[in-house]
C-alpha positions in Angstrom: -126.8 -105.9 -45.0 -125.2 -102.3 -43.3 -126.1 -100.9 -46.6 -129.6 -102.1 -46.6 -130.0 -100.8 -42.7 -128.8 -97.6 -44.1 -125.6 -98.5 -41.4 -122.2 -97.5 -42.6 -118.5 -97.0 -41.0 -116.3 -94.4 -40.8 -112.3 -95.6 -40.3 -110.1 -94.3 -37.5 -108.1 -90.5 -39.1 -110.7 -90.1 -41.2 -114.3 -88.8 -41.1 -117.2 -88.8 -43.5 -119.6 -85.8 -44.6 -123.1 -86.4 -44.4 -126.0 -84.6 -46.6 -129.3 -85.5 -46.7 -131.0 -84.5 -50.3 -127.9 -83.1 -51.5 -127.5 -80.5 -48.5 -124.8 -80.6 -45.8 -126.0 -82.1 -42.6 -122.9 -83.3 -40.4 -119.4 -84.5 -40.2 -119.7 -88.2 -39.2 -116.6 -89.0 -36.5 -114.8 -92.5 -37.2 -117.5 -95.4 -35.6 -120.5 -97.0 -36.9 -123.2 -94.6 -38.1 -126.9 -95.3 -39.7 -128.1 -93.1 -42.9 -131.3 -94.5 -43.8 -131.5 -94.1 -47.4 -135.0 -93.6 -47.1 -134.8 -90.6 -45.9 -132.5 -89.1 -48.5 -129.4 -89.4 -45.9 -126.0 -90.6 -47.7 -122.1 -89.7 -47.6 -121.1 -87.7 -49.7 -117.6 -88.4 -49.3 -114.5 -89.0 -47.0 -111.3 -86.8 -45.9 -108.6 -88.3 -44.2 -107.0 -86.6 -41.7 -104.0 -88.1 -41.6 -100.7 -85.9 -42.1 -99.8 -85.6 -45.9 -96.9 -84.6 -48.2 -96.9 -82.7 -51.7 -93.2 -81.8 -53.1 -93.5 -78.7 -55.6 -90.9 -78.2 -58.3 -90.3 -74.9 -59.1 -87.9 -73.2 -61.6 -86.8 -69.6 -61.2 -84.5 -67.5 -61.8 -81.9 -65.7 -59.5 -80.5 -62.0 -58.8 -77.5 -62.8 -60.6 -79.8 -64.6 -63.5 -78.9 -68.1 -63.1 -81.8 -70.3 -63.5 -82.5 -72.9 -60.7 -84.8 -75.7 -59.5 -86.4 -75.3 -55.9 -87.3 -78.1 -55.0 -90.3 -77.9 -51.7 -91.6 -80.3 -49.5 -95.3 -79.0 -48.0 -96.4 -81.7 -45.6 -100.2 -80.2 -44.4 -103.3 -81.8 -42.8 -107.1 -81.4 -42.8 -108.7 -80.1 -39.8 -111.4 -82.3 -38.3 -113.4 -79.2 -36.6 -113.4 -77.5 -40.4 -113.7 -81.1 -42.5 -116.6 -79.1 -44.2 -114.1 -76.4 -45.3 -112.0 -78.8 -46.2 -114.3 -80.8 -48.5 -116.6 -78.5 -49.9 -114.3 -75.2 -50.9 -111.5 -76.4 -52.4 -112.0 -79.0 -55.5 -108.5 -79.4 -55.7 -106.2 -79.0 -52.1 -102.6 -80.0 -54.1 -103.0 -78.0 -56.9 -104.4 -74.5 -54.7 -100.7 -75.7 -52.5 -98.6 -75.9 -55.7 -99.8 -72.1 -57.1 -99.5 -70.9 -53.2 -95.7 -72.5 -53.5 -95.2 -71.1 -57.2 -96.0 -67.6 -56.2 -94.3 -66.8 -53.3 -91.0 -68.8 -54.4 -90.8 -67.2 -57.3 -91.5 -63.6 -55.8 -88.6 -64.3 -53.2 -85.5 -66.2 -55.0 -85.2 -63.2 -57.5 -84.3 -61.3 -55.0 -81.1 -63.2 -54.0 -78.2 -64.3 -55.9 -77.2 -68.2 -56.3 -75.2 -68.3 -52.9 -77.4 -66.5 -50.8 -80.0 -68.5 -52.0 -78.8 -71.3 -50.6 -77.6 -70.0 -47.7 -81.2 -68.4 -46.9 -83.1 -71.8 -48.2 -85.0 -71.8 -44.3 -85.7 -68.0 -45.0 -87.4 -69.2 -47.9 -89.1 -72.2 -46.2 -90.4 -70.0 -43.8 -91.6 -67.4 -46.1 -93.8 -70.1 -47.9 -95.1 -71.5 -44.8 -96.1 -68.7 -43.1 -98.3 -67.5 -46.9 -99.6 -71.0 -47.1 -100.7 -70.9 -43.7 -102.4 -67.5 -44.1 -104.2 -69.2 -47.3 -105.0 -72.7 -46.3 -106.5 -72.2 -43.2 -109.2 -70.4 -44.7 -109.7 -73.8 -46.2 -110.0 -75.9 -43.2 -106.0 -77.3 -43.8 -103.2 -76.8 -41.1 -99.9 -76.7 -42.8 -97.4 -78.2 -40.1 -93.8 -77.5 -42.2 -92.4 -76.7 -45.4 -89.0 -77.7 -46.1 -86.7 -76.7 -49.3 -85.0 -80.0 -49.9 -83.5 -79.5 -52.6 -81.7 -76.1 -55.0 -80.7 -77.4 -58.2 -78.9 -74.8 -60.5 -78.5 -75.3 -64.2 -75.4 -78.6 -65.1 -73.5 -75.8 -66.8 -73.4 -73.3 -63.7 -72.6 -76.5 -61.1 -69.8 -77.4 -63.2 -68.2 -73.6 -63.3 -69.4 -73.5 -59.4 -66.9 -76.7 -59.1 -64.6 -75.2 -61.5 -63.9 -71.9 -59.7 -63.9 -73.9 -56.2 -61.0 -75.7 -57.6 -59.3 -73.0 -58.6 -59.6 -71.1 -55.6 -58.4 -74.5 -53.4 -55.2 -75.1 -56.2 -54.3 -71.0 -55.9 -54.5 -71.5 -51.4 -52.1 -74.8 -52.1 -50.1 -72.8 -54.4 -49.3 -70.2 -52.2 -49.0 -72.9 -49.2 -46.2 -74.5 -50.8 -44.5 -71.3 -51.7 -44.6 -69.5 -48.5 -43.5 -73.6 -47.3 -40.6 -73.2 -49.7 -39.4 -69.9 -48.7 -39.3 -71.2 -45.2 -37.2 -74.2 -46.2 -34.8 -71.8 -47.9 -34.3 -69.5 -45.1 -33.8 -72.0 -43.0 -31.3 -73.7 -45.1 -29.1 -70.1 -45.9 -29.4 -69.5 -41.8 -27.9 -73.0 -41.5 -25.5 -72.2 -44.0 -23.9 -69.1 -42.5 -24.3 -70.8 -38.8 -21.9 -73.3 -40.4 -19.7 -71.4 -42.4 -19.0 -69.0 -39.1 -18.5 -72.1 -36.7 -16.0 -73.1 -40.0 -14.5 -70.0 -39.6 -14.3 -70.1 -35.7 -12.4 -73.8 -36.3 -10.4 -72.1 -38.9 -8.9 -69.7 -36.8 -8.9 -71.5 -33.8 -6.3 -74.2 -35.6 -4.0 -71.2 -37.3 -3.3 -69.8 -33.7 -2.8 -73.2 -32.4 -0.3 -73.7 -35.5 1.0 -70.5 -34.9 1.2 -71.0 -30.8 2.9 -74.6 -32.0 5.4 -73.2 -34.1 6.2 -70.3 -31.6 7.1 -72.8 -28.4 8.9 -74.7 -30.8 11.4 -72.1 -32.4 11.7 -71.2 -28.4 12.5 -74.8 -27.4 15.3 -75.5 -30.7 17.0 -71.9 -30.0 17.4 -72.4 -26.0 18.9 -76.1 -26.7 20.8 -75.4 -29.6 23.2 -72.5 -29.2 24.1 -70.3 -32.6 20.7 -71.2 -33.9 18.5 -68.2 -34.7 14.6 -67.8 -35.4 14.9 -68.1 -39.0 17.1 -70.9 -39.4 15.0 -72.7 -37.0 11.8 -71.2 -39.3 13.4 -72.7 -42.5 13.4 -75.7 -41.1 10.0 -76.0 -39.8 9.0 -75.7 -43.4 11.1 -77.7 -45.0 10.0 -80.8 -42.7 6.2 -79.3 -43.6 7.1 -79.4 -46.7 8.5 -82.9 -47.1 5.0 -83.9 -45.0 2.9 -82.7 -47.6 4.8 -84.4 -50.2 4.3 -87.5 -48.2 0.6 -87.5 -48.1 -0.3 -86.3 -51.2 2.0 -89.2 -52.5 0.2 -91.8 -50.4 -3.1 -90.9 -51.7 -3.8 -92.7 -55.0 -7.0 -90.3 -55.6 -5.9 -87.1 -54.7 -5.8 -84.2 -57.2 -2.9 -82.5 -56.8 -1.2 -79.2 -58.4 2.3 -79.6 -59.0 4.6 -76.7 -58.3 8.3 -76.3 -57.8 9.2 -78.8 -55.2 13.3 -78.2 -55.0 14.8 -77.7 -51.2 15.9 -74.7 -52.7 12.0 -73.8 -53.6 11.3 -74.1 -49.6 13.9 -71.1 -49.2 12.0 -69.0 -51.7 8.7 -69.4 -49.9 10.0 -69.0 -46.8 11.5 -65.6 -48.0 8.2 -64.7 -49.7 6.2 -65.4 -46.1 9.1 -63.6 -44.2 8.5 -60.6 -46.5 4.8 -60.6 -46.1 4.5 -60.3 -42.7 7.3 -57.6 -42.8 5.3 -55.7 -45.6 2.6 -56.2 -43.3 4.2 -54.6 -39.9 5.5 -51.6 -42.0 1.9 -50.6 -43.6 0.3 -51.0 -40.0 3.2 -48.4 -38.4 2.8 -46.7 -41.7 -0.9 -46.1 -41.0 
């Protein structure tokens, strides 16, 4: 019956062109609107105004010539004060956005190699935004943002990419556990000689007490037993040493032992041997 009337309505984000005998007359606003027919009035079509998206995939080729795919979202709008722009100059809005995107993408990648390029993928968003806004609003279209969503490189070249991160992440770990290593090492030979010079200290410490020992003892025998002298008393110090050491390597049933002359008479010869060291000894010290 609307049609009949020559009535017709126009939904909300949208609006209708109006000609009357072919001829542009008016942008009809969303509402209820009468055409009569009679009178050569009709629409000659809609255009939404609502906020739309194109994605544009576009291979090119880098500084370094590795071959990617750029990947760009456009999202972009008509214009209700230029709906006639919109609508009558352009026969086809995506495909005019996807040769806008084409061009300047592929003018601007070459110029960078694989990692700046995605490092600078917002340059590049903004450098087809700000071309596609110089273009399309000659058209009656608003472009609100471009986005690169996506860099794809060639399978072969992301594999090497991974490939050479790897290496570079096992070579870091590598040289982590080395310089970890060498740590461990000095750390052990510092322990070491801290231990073998405490050793040394105990060492030295027990000799003078053995040797303090024996001194206060050949003191003591000589003063209580008259006639005695220094070396008797010696010899007989190491004799009972002697029988001491006998006595614990024989109550041992897992000691290693080297067996050397073990006479009383063999306790002389030692002793003789010591006595002559230390006189050696004394003599090459006044000597020098």
């Amino acid at each position: 019956m609307g049609q009949m009337l020559g009535c017709i309505q126009v939904d909300q984000s949208t609006v209708a062109v109006k000609e009357q005998f072919g001829k542009f007359e008016e942008v009809l606003d969303p509402g209820c609107h009468c055409l009569p027919w009679c009178f050569g009035y009709q629409v000659a079509g809609i255009l939404s105004l609502r906020l739309q998206q194109l994605d544009v995939r576009c291979e090119t080729k880098t500084k370094d010539n590795v071959f990617v795919n750029v990947v760009a979202s456009i999202q972009y709008r008509a214009l209700a004060d230029k709906a006639s722009d919109a609508y009558y100059k352009l026969s086809n809005t995506k495909e005019q956005i996807q040769a806008y995107v084409f061009d300047v993408i592929r003018a601007s990648v070459p110029k960078l190699d694989l990692d700046s390029t995605f490092e600078q993928k917002d340059d590049i968003a903004r450098v087809v935004e700000s071309e596609l806004e110089k273009a399309m609003s000659a058209y009656g279209f608003e472009i609100v943002q471009t986005l690169i969503v996506d860099i794809e490189p060639d399978a072969q070249v992301k594999r090497a990419m991974n490939e050479i991160n790897a290496a570079a992440r096992l070579r870091l770990a590598a040289t982590e556990k080395a310089e970890a290593e060498k740590i461990l090492q000095i750390k052990r030979a510092e322990g070491e000689a801290e231990s073998k010079y405490l050793s040394g200290l105990g060492i030295a410490r027990q000799r003078q007490a053995i040797v303090d020992g024996l001194r206060e003892s050949v003191l003591a025998f000589s003063e209580n037993v008259p006639g005695t002298t220094s070396k008797d008393v010696m010899d007989m110090v190491l004799v009972t040493q002697y029988f001491d050491t006998m006595k614990e390597i024989g109550a041992s049933s897992k000691s290693s032992a080297v067996f050397i002359p073990h006479g009383p008479g063999a306790v002389k010869d030692i002793a003789t041997q010591i006595r002559n060291g230390l006189l050696q000894g004394e003599s090459a010290m006044s000597s020098s």
